[in-house]
C-alpha positions in Angstrom: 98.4 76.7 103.8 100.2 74.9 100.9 103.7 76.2 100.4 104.9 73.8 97.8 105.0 74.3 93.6 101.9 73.7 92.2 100.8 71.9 88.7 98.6 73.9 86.5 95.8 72.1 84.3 95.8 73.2 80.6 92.9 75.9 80.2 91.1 76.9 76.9 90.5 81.3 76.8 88.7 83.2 74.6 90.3 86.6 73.3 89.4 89.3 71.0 92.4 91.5 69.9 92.5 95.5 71.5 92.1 96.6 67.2 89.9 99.4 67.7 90.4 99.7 70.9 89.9 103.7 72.1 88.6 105.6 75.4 85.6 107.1 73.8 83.3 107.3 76.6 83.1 107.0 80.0 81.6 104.1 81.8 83.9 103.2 84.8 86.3 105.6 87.0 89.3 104.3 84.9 87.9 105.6 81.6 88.8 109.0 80.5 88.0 110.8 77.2 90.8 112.8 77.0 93.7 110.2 77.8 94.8 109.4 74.3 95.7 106.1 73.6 98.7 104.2 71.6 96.9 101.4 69.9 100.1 100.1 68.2 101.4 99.8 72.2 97.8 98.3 73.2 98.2 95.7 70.7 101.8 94.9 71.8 100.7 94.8 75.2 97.3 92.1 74.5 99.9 90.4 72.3 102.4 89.3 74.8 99.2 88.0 76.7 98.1 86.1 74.5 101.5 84.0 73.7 102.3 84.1 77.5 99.1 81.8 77.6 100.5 79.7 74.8 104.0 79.6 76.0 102.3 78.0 79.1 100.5 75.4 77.2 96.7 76.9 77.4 94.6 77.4 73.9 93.5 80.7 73.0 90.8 81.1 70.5 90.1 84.5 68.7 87.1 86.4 68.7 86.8 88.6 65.6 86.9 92.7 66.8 84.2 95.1 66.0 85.1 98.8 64.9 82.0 99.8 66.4 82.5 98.3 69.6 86.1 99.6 71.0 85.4 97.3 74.3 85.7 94.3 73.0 88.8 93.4 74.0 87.7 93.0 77.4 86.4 89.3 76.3 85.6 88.2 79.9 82.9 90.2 80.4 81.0 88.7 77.2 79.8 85.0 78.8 80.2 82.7 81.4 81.1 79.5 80.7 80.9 76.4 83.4 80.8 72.8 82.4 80.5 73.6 78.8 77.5 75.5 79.2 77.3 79.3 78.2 75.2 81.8 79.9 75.6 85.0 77.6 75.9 88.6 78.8 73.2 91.9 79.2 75.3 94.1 79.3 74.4 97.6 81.7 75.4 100.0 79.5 74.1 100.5 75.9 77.8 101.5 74.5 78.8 97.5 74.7 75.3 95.9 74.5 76.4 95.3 71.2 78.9 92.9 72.5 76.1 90.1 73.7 75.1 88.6 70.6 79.2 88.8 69.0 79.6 86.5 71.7 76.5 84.6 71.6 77.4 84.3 68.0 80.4 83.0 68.4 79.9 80.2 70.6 77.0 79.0 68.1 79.5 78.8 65.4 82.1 76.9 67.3 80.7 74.0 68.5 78.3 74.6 71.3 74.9 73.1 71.1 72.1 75.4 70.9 70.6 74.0 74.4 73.7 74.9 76.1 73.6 78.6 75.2 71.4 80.7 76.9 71.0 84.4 76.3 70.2 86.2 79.9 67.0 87.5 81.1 68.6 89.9 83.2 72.2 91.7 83.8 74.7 90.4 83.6 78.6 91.2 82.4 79.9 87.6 82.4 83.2 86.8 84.2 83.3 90.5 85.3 80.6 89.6 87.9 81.3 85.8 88.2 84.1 83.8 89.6 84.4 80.2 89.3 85.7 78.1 92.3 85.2 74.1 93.1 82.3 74.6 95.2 80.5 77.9 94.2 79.9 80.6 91.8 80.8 83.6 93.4 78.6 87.3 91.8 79.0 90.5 92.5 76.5 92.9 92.1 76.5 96.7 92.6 77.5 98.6 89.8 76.9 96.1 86.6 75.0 93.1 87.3 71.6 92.8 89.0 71.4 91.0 91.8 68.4 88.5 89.7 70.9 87.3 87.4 72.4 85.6 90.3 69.3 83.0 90.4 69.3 82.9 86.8 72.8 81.3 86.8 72.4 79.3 89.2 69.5 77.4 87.8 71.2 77.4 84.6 74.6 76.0 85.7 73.4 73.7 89.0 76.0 75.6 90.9 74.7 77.5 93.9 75.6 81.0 93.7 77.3 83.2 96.3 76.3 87.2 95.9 79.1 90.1 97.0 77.8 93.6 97.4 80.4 95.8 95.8 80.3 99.7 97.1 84.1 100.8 95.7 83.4 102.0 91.8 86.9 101.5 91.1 85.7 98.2 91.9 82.8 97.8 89.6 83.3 94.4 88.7 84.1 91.6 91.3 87.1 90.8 88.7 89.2 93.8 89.8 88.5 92.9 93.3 88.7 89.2 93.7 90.8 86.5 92.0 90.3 82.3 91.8 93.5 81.4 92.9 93.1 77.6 92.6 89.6 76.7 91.3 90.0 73.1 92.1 90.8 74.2 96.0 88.4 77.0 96.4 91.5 79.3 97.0 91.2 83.5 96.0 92.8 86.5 96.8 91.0 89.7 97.0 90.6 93.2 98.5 88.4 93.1 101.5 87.6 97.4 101.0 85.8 96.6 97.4 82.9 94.8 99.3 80.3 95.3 101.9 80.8 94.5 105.5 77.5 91.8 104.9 80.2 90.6 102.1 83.8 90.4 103.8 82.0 88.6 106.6 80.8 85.8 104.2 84.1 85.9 102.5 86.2 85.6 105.5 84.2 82.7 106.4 84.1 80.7 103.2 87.6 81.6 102.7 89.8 81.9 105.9 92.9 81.8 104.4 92.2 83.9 101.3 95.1 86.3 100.3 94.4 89.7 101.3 95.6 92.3 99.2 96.6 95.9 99.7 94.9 98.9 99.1 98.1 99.6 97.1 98.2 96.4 95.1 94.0 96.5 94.5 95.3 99.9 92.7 97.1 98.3 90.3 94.1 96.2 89.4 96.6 93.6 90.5 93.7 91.0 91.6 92.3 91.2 87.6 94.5 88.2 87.3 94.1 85.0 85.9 95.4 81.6 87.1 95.9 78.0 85.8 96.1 76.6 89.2 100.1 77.5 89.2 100.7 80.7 87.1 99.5 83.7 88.2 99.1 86.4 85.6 98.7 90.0 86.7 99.5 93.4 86.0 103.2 94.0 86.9 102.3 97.1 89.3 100.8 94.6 91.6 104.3 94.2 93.4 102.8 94.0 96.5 101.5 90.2 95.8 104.4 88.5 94.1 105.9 87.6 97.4 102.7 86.1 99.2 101.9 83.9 95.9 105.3 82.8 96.1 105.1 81.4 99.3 101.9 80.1 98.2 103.6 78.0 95.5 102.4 79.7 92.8 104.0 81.5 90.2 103.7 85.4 89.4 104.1 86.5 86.1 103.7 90.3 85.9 102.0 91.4 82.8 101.9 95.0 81.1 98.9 96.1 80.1 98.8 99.2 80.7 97.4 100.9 77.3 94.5 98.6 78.2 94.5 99.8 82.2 92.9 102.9 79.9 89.3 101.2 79.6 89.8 99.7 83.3 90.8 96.8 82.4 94.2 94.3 82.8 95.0 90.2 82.4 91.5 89.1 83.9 89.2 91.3 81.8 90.8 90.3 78.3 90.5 86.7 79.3 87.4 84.6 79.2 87.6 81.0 80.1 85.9 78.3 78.4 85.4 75.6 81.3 84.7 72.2 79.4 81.9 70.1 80.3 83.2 67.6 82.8 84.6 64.0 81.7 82.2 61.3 81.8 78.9 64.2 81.7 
């Protein structure tokens, strides 16, 4: 296990600011109605993530909020991006379906070439249900995505694709149970509870020395984090893993989010990333 500091590579994110954010409906255990929220303190919180990212040296690039769409702040769940290549979302529930084409949109107006946007056949809810590493494309499936949008992505990206049976729905997306450490190492932490036993068998195998986190820290949605290969970003309440990434050699920076925690959702699910086609390609 590698114990010494670590350099991070500069990343490129995608955010869209918490402006009409609310808890208007209910669509994961996290979410309730009658939980007011402070939307002043919401934006504060999304605010300190985004210049935390730029403090570090990563680009963040803005997606424009919808007032009929108070989930769009969770930006991760809209696309997954690999090698400059964007496979688009279906999302499960009509409330954000909405949130597809904003996204699709978006990456159409900025640059991407029509062939390398493709909207989905089937369900999927982007970085929610997919996690990047060197060697694979890990997808949960369970409570959101369907287990056919697994093939789908991996004929579109060329990446084979690992599927995780979630069964916790606190856990309903694999990005509040699993976090890429190091995606040029094929390093994660996650919560070995969230999945099936089929699942924590093939995790434990392609991943011996995977963090484990607590019951305690998975709680805190402390593994819907985001990494640059150094710094660790995850909700503050996550106490339990600062030590163990430590003596990892990364860094932990502890992030409050929790005005956002309200629509069950931290660091990870307001951060998309936008994984450049490789040099040379």
């Amino acid at each position: 296990m590698r114990t010494t500091p670590r350099t991070p590579s500069p990343r490129r994110y995608l955010m869209c600011p918490p402006t009409h954010f609310a808890v208007t409906y209910s669509i994961n255990p996290w979410m309730d109605p009658t939980k007011p929220v402070d939307l002043p303190l919401a934006l504060a919180q999304w605010e300190d993530l985004r210049d935390r990212y730029r403090a570090l040296g990563h680009t963040v690039e803005l997606l424009a909020p919808d007032p009929a769409l108070p989930d769009m702040v969770f930006a991760a769940n809209g696309a997954t991006v690999v090698d400059g290549r964007v496979l688009g979302a279906r999302f499960a529930h009509a409330e954000r379906a909405a949130e597809a084409q904003a996204h699709l949109a978006w990456f159409r107006g900025n640059g991407w070439a029509a062939d390398d946007v493709r909207a989905p056949d089937h369900v999927n809810e982007g970085e929610g249900d997919f996690a990047v590493t060197a060697s694979w494309i890990l997808a949960g499936r369970g409570f959101r995505s369907s287990p056919l949008s697994h093939d789908e992505a991996q004929e579109f990206f060329g990446r084979p694709v690992i599927g995780l049976e979630l069964v916790d729905p606190r856990y309903y997306h694999l990005d509040t149970a699993l976090c890429v450490l190091d995606d040029a190492g094929d390093e994660v932490m996650y919560f070995p509870d969230a999945f099936s036993p089929g699942s924590r068998a093939v995790l434990a195998r392609l991943f011996p020395d995977a963090l484990i986190a607590t019951a305690e820290d998975a709680a805190a949605l402390g593994l819907n984090a985001v990494s640059d290969g150094r710094n660790v970003l995850l909700p503050q309440a996550a106490v339990g893993l600062f030590d163990p990434l430590r003596r990892r050699g990364f860094e932990p920076i502890g992030m409050d989010l929790g005005e956002l925690l309200k629509g069950g959702g931290s660091v990870k699910c307001c951060t998309q990333e936008l994984r450049p086609r490789p040099t040379g390609s």
